[in-house]
N, C-alpha and C positions, 0 to 999 in steps of 0.2 A: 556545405549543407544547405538546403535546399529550406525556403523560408516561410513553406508553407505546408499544414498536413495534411494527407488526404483525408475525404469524410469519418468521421468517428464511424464503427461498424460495433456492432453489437452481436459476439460470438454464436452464429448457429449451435444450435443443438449439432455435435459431430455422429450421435446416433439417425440424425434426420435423412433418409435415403435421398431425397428431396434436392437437396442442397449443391449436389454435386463435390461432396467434399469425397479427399484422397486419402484416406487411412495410412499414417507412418506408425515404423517402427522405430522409437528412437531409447538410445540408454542416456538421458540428459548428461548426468555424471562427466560420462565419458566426451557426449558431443560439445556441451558449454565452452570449454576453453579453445574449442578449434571455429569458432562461429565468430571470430574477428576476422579470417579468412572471406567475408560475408561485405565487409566493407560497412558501409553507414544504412539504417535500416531504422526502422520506425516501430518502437516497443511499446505496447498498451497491455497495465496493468489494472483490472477490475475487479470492483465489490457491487452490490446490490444500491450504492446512491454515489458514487465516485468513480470517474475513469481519469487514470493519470498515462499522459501518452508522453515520450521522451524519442526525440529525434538524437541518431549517435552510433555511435557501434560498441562491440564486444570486445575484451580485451581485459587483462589484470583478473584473471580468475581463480580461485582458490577455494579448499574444500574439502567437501566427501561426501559421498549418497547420504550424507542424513542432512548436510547443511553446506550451501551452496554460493559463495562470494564473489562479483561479478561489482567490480570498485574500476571503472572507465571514466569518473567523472560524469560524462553525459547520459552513458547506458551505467547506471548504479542500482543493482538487485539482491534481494538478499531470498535466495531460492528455497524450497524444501520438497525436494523429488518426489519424497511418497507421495505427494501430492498432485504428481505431474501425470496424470494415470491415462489420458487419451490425448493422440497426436495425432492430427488431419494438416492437409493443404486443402486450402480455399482459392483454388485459381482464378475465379471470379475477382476476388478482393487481393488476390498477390500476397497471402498470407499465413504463415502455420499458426493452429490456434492450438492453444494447450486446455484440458479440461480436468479438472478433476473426476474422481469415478461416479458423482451422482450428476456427472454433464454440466458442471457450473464452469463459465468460461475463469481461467486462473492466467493466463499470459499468450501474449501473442506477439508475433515479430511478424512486422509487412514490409514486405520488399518496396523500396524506394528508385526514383531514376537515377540515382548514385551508388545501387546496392550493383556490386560484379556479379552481371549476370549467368557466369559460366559459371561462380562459387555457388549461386542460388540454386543453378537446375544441378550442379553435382548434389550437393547438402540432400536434395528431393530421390532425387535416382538412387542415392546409396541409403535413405532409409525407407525409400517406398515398400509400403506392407504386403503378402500375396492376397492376391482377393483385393482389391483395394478401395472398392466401395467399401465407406466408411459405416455404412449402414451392418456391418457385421460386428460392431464393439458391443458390449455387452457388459455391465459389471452392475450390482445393485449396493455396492458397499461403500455407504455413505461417509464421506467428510465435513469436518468443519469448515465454515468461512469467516473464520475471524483473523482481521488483522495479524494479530499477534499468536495464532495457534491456539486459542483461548478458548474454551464450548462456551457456544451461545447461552444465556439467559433472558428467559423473561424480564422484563422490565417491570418489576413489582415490587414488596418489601423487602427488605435484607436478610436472609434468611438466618432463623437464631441459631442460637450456636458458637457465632463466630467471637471469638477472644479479639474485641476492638479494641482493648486498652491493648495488649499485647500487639496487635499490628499496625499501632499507632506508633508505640514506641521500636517497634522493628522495620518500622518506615523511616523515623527519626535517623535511626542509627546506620542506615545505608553508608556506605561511600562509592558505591559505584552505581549508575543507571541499570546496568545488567542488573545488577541483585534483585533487581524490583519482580522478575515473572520469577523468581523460584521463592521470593516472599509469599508471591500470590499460592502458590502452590503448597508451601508451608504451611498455611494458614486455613487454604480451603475453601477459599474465596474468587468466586469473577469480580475480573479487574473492576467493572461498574459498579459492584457493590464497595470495594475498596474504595471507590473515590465517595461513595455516601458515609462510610465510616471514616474514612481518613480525617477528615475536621478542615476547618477553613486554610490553615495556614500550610495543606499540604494537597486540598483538593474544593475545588469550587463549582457550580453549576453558571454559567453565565446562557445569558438568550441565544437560541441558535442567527441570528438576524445580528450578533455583535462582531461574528465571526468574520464578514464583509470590510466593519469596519475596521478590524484589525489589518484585514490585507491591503485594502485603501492607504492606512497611512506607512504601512510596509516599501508600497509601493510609493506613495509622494514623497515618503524617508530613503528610499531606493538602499534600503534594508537588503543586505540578504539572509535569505531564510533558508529552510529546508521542509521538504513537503513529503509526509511520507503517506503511503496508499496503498492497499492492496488486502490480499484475506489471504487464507492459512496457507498457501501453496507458494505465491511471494511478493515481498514488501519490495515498492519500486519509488526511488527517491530523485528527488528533484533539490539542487542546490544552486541558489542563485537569487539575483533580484528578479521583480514582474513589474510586466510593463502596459499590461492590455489585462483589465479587469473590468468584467461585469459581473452587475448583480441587479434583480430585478425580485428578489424574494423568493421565488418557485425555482430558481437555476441562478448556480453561480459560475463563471467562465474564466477561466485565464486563455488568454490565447497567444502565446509567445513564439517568435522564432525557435524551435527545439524544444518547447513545451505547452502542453496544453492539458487542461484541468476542466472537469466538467462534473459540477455538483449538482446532485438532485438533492435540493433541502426538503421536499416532502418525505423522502425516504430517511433523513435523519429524525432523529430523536433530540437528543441531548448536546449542547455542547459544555465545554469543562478545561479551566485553568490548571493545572496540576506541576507540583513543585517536588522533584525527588532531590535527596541531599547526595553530594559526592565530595570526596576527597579536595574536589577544585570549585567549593562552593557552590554546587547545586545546578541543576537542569528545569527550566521551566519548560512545560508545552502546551499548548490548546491543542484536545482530544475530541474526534468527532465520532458520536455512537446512534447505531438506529434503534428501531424501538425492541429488536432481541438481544439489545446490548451488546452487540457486536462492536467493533472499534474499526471503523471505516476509517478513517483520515488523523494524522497526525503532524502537527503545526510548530517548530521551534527556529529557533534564531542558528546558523550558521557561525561552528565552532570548531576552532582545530582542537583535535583528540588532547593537546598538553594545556591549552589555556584555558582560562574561564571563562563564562556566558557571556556574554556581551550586552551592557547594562541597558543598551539603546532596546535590544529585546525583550527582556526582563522588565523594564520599567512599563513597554506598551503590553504586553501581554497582563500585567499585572494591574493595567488602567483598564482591563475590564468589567465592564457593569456585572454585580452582581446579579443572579436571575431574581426577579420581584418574587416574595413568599418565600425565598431560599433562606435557612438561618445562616 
């Protein structure tokens, strides 16, 4: 695997005639599980203040057109089709860019000089579209880009209504991490407003400028974590220690061999310690949200599915400052 990434690219518009992009036809579904054939390749997953890019290839995929599992270790995705609605090649950049239908870039795979080249130009020729100036896509029906499939909110009051002593105590009572988004849905609530009601010992505001220092000592702790990023179309994870971190306040970087991480802090909002209960003593994570409440970036310690948290995570994420003025 090759030790270094090409430039980050920031997804043309696939409607832009401009661009020189290739209009594909693809049924992800169907093509996901045959794209380890493709060899080692370079995946970037994007939201509006996070790019999380993952050197690795495709492999261990499982599924269905609504929900899409792609568990390789290095390439780890957690897909949703409907949301894969425009497919171009960027021969410029060596790369297929995935869009959703109001043209927000949602996933991209760039060919590497370790990608088999004859797998690449096939994958291209069996799904190139007729017409194939990209400049003929067309769709006005807009999606969400939240993290978690979640509609955006304004960042404002908590809208009334919501029965918080009941989804305090229905937070309480969780045993599994999953439960939490059909809570949210139970209830009636975006996630950001859940973590203003949920109360200190299940959801906290800490400064976004704390979030650095969590990864600092992650990193001098040679911690491993897990870094999850992405908006409604798919969640792209990263598991491991970091070893090359910057932070200067307006941009944070990880730059690893097989990983890199590029945060825009002016496009966040909010960041947040949040503590959900399970059957194996509970899941801590630090939550990164912008200012439509969207949930950009999600921060926990590295755990196998049967054991518990692991306390060296749990005790620094929980030596978070609280935000000054926060009760």
């Amino acid at each position: 695997m090759p030790d270094t990434f090409l430039p980050s690219i920031e997804a043309p518009a696939i409607s832009d005639a401009a661009t020189g992009l290739l209009r594909l036809e693809v049924d992800w579904p169907a093509a996901l599980p045959r794209l380890d054939a493709l060899g080692p390749v370079r995946v970037v997953t994007t939201n509006g203040a996070v790019i999380h890019e993952k050197l690795g290839r495709f492999g261990n995929v499982s599924g269905n057109g609504h929900a899409v599992i792609v568990l390789n270790r290095d390439v780890d995705l957690r897909i949703f089709p409907r949301h894969w609605h425009r497919t171009a090649h960027d021969p410029a950049a060596g790369a297929i860019l995935v869009q959703d239908a109001a043209g927000r870039p949602v996933h991209a795979i760039h060919r590497t000089a370790e990608t088999d080249a004859a797998a690449w130009t096939a994958f291209l020729e069996e799904h190139r579209a007729d017409g194939t100036a990209a400049d003929t896509l067309n769709d006005d029906d807009p999606n969400g880009n939240d993290l978690v499939g979640q509609p955006a909110q304004t960042v404002a009051a908590v809208p009334a209504g919501i029965d918080a002593a009941g989804l305090r105590a229905a937070w309480a009572a969780m045993t599994d991490v999953h439960e939490f988004h059909g809570m949210l849905k139970r209830f009636g609530v975006a996630r950001l407003d859940a973590m203003r009601l949920a109360g200190g010992d299940f959801a906290r505001e800490i400064p976004l400028a704390a979030v650095a220092g969590l990864l600092e000592s992650a990193r001098d702790d040679q911690l491993e974590i897990m870094v999850f990023a992405g908006n409604a179309g798919c969640i792209q994870i990263h598991t491991g220690t970091i070893t090359t971190l910057r932070a200067d306040g307006a941009q944070l970087d990880i730059d690893d061999p097989g990983f890199r991480l590029t945060c825009d802090m002016a496009r966040l909002s909010s960041a947040w310690v949040v503590f959900k209960p399970t059957g194996k003593g509970g899941i801590t994570t630090v939550e990164l949200y912008n200012a439509q409440g969207e949930n950009c970036a999600i921060l926990c310690g590295q755990r196998d599915e049967d054991k518990p948290e692991r306390t060296e995570w749990r005790l620094l994420a929980r030596s978070m400052p609280t935000l000054p003025g926060v009760a």
